[in-house]
C-alpha positions, 0 to 999 in steps of 0.5 A, a space after each residue: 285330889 291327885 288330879 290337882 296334883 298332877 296338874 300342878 306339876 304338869 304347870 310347873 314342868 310346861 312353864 320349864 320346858 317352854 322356858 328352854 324351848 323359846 327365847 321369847 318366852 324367856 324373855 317373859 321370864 325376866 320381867 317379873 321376880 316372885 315366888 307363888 303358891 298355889 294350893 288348898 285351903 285345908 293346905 292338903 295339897 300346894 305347889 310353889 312356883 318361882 318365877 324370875 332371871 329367865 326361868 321358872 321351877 317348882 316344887 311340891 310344897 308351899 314356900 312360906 316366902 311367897 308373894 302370892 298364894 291363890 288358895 282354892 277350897 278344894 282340889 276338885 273344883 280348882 282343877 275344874 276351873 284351872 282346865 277350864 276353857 272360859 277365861 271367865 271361870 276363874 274371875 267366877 271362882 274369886 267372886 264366889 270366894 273358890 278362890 282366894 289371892 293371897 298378896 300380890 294380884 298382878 303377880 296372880 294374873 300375870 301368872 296365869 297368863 303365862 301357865 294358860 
């Protein structure tokens, strides 16, 4: 489980320091405004992601304003499809029902193109 943790907050601090870094990536920043949880389905382990005005942050936790939550069964396999290689994992793991989305799904795949 620490795995998943540290994982999520490793995509939280890419996602902050690629945003002071590049302006383009700014830029991308400032198209979208949302807040997105990603976590467990036991709720043992979450992150909350806000996205918007240039920047991006998180925090521990889950945000019950969230527009978005993708909701994994477990922290072994999200963390095992989340550093995956094969982008087709994650569509495997919805279709499997591993992971769940919750709300918003442009904001759900638009986020992952960005924390890649």
């Amino acid at each position: 489980m620490v795995k998943f943790s540290l994982l999520l907050f490793l995509i939280g601090a890419k996602l902050r320091l690629t945003g002071l870094a590049s302006g383009e990536f700014r830029k991308l920043l400032r198209r979208e405004r949302f807040i997105l949880v990603i976590g467990t389905a036991d709720g043992s382990r979450a992150r909350t992601f806000r996205v918007g005005n240039g920047w991006a942050r998180s925090r521990r936790g889950a945000d019950p304003r969230a527009d978005t939550e993708l909701v994994w069964c477990d922290p072994e396999t999200a963390a095992c499809i989340m550093l995956s290689k094969n982008e087709l994992d994650v569509y495997s793991a919805i279709g499997s029902s591993k992971l769940r989305i919750l709300g918003n799904f442009k904001y759900a795949m638009w986020f992952m193109r960005l924390a890649g």
